[in-house]
N, C-alpha and C positions, 0 to 999 in steps of 0.2 A: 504494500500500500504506500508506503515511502516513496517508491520509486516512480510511480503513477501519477500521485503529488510533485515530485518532482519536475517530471515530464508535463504537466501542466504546466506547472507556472515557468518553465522555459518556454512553452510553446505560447502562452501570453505574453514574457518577455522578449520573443522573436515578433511579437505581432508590434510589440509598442516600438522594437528599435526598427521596424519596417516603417511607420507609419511616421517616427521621427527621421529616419532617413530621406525617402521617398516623399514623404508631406514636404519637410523639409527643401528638395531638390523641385519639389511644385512650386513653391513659396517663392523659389528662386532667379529662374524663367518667369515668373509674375513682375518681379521684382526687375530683373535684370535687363530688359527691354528696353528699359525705359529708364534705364541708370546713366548716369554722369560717369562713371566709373563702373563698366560690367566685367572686367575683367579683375578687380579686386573682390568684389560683390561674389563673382563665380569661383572664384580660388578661395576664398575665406570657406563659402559655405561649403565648398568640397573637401576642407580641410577638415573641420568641425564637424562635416555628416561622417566623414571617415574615420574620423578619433571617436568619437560618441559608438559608434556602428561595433569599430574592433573592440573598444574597451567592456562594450555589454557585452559582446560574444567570449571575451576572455572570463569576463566576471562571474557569466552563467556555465560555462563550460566547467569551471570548477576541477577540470581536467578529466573529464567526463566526454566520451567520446559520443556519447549517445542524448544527453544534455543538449550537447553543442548541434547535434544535427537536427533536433527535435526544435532547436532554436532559429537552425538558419530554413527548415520549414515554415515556422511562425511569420519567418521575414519575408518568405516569398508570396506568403499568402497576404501578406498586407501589403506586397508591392502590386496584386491580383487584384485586389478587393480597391488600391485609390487607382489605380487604371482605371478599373469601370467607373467609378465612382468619380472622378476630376477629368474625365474626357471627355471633350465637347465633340457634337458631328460635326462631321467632314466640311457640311457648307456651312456653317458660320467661323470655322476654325484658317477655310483658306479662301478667300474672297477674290485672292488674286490668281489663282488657277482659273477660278471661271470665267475670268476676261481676257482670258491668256497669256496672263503674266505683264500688261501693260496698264 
């Protein structure tokens, strides 16, 4: 029962550093668009989603080989879950395809 426990709360700890990642890397492309400086904006938050990402996956693995994978499961399924979920259609997303690019 331990272990089943455990495996839960990695696999909710994989969902929340997915969702911190991946939200994250949403937030960023929002942001970055339209920044004075996207090339700092886009390096900062790649730095910070990548330290936050490894340090939980170190922290839950515990050196546990089955932790860690039950975790980077958690992760993919909330990279699943804001894809459906923060993706806009096609025609409001590219405007300038439909007029051929001009």
């Amino acid at each position: 029962m331990k272990d089943v426990s455990a495996m839960i709360l990695a696999l909710l700890a994989g969902v929340l550093l997915g969702i911190i990642f991946f939200g994250g890397l949403w937030w960023t492309i929002q942001r970055g668009v339209s920044s004075k400086s996207p090339a700092i904006l886009f390096s900062g938050s790649l730095l910070l989603r990548t330290a936050t990402t490894v340090a939980g996956f170190y922290l839950i693995s515990r050196g546990n080989w089955r932790n860690l994978l039950v975790c980077l499961f958690g992760f993919l399924l909330a990279r699943l879950l804001l894809t459906r979920y923060l993706c806009t259609p096609v025609e409001t997303r590219a405007p300038m395809l439909e007029e051929g690019g001009r």
